[in-house]
Structures are given as C-alpha cells and as structure tokens.
Backbone as JSON, one array per atom type, in Angstrom:
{
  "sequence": "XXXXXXXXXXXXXXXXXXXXXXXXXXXXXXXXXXXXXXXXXXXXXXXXXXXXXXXXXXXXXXXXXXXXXXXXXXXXXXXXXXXXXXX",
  "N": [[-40.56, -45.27, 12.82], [-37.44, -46.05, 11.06], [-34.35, -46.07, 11.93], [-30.99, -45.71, 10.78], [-27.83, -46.92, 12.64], [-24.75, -45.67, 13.59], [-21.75, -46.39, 14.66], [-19.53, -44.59, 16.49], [-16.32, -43.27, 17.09], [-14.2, -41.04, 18.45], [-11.25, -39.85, 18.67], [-9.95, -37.5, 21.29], [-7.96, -34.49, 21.84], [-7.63, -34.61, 24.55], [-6.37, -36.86, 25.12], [-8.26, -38.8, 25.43], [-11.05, -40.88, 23.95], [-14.07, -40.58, 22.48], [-16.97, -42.05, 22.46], [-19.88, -42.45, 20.76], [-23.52, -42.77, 19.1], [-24.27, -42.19, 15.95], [-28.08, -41.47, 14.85], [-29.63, -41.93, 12.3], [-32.18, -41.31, 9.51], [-33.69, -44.51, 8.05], [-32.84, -44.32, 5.34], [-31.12, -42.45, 4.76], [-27.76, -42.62, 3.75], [-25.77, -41.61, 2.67], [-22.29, -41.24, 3.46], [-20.77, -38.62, 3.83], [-23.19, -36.68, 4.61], [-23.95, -38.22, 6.79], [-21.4, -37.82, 8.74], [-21.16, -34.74, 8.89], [-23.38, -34.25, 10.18], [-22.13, -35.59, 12.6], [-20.06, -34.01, 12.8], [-21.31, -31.06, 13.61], [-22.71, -31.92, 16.22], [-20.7, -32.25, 17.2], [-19.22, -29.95, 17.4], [-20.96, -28.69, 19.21], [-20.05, -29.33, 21.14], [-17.61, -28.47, 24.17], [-15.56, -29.43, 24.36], [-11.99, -30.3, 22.74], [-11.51, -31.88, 19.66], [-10.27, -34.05, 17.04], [-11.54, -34.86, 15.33], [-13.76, -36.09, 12.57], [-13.5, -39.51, 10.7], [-13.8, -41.48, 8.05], [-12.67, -44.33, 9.31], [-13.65, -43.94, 11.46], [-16.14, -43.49, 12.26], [-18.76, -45.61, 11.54], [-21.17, -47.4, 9.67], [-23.24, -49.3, 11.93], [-26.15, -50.73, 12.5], [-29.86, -51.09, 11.83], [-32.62, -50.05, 13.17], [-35.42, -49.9, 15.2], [-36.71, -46.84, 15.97], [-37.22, -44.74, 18.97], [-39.89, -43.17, 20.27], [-39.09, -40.65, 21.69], [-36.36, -40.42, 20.18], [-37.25, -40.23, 17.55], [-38.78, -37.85, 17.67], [-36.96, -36.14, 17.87], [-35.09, -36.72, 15.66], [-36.69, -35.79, 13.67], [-37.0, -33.0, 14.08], [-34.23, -32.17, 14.36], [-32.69, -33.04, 12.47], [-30.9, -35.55, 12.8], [-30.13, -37.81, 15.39], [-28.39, -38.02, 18.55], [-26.83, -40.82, 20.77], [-24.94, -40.42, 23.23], [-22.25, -42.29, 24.84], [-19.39, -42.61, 26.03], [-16.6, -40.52, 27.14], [-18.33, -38.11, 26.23], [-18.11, -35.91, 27.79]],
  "CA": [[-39.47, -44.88, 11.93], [-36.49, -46.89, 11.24], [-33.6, -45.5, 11.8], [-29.34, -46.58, 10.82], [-27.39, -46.68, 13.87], [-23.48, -45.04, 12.82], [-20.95, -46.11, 15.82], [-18.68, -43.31, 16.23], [-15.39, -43.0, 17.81], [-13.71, -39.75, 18.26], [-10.3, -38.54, 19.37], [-10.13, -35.93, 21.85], [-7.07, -33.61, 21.87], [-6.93, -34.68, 25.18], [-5.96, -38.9, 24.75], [-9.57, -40.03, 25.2], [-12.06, -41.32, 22.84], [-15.01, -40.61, 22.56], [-17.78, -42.98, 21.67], [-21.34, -42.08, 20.45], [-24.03, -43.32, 18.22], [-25.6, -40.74, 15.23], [-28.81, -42.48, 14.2], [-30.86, -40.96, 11.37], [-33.49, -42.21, 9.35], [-32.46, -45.57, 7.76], [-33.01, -43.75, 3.92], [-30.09, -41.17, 4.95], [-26.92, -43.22, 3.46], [-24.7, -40.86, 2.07], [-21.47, -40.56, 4.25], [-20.72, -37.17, 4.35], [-23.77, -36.58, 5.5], [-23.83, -38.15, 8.18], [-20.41, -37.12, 9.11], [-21.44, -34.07, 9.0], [-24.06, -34.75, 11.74], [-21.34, -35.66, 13.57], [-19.32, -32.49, 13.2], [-22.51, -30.8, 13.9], [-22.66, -32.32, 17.21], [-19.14, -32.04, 18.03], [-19.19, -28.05, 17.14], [-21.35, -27.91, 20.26], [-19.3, -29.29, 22.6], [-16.73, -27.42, 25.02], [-14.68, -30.6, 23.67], [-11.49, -30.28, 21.2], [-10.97, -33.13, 19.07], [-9.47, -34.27, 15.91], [-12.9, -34.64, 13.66], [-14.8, -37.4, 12.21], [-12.96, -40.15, 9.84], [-14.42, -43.12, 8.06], [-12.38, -44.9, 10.27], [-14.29, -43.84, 13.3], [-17.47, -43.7, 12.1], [-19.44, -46.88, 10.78], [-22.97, -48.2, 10.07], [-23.74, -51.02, 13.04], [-27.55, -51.69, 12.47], [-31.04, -50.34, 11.5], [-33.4, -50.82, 14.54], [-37.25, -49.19, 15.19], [-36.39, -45.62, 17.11], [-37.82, -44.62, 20.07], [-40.93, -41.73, 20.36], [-38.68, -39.21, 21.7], [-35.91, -40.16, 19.22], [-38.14, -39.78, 16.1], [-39.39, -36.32, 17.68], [-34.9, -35.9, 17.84], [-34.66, -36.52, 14.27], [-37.27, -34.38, 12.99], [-36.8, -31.8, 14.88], [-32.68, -31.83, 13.94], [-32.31, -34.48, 11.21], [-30.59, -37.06, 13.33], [-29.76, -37.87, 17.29], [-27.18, -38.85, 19.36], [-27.04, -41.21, 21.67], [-23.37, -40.63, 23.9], [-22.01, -43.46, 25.23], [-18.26, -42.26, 26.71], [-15.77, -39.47, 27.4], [-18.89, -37.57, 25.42], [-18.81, -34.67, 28.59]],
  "C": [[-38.31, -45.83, 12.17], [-35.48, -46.1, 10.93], [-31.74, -46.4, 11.84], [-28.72, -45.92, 12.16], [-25.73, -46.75, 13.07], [-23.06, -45.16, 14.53], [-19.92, -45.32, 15.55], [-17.64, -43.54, 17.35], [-14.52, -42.34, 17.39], [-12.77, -39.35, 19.17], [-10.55, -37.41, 19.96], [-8.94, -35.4, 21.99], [-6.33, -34.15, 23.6], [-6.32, -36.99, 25.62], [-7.29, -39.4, 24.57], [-10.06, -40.37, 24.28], [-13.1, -41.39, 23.2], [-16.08, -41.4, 21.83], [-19.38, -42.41, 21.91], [-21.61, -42.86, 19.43], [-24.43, -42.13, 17.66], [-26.42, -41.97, 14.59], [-29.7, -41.33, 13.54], [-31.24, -41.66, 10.47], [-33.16, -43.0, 8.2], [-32.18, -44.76, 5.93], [-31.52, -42.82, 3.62], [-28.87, -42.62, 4.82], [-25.27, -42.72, 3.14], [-23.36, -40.54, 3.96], [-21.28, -38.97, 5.08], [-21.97, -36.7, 4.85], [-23.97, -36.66, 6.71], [-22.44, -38.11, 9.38], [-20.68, -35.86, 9.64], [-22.63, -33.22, 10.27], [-22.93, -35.06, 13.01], [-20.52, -34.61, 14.47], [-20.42, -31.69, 13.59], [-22.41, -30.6, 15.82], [-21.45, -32.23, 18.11], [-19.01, -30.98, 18.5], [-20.22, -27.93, 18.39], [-20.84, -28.15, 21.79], [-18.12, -28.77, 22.93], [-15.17, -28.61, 24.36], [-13.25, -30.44, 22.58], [-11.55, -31.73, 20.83], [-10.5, -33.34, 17.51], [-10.42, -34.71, 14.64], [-13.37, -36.08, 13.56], [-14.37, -38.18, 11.13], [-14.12, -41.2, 9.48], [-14.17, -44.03, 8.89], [-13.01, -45.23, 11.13], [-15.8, -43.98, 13.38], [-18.19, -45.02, 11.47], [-20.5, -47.26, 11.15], [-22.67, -49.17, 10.31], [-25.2, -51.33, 12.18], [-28.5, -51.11, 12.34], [-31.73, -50.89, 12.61], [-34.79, -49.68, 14.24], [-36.59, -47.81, 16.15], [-38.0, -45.33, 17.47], [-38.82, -43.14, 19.44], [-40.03, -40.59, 20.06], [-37.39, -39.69, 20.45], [-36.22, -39.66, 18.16], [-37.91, -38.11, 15.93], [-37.93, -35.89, 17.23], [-34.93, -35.3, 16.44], [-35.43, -35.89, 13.66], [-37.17, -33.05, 13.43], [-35.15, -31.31, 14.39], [-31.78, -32.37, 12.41], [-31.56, -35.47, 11.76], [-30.64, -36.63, 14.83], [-28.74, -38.28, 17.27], [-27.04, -39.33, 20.46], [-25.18, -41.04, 22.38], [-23.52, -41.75, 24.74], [-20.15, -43.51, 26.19], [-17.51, -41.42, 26.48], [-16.72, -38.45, 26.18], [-18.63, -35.65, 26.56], [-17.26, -34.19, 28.98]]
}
C-alpha cells in the first residue's frame, strides 16, 4: 500500500509543539479529512492544544507503508507516527 505522509505540527496550550506524521492511503486527498484524522488522534490524548490548521498540517511525500502500518490504516483509516512533545 502506498500511503501520503501529512507533517503535522501542533500547538499545545502549554508552549510546545507537537510534531507527528498522519499517513493514510495515498488516494485519501481531501483536507478535511485528513484533518480530521488528526483531531481524531488528538481527542485521545490527555494533551490540550489549539487544533489542526492548514498551516500545521502538510503533504511531505507518498512512500510504500510498513506491514504493521497497513494493518494501522485498515483497522482505523490512517496512523500516526509521533515524532515530539506527542506524550
């Protein structure tokens, strides 16, 4: 499966930024969508923050995803890979 890779960086309430990737399957284009994945993902963390802008979000790159990713995205409709102040 080929999946778009969406770098994300997200205000936290408390100064940081948080940086993640949402990757879902490269066909999935529509913004709000995958915004929405984002908020998604946010809504489960203990985390406040200030939401998901165009700004912050942007398609980097389509690449081959991994086994267990795939299983990720069918199983949820996308993944997320965290990458800082995600915890």
């Amino acid at each position: 499966m080929k999946v778009a890779v969406w770098d994300t960086y997200v205000q936290r309430i408390d100064g940081k930024t948080m940086h993640f990737d949402i990757l879902v399957p490269d066909n999935i284009t529509d913004e709000k969508t995958i915004f929405g994945f984002g908020e998604s993902y946010l809504n489960e963390k203990p985390i406040e923050t200030k939401g998901i802008t165009i700004n912050q979000c942007t398609f980097c790159h389509i690449e081959k995803a991994s086994e267990e990713i795939e299983n990720s995205i069918k199983r949820h409709g996308f993944h997320i890979i965290e990458m800082e102040h995600c915890n």
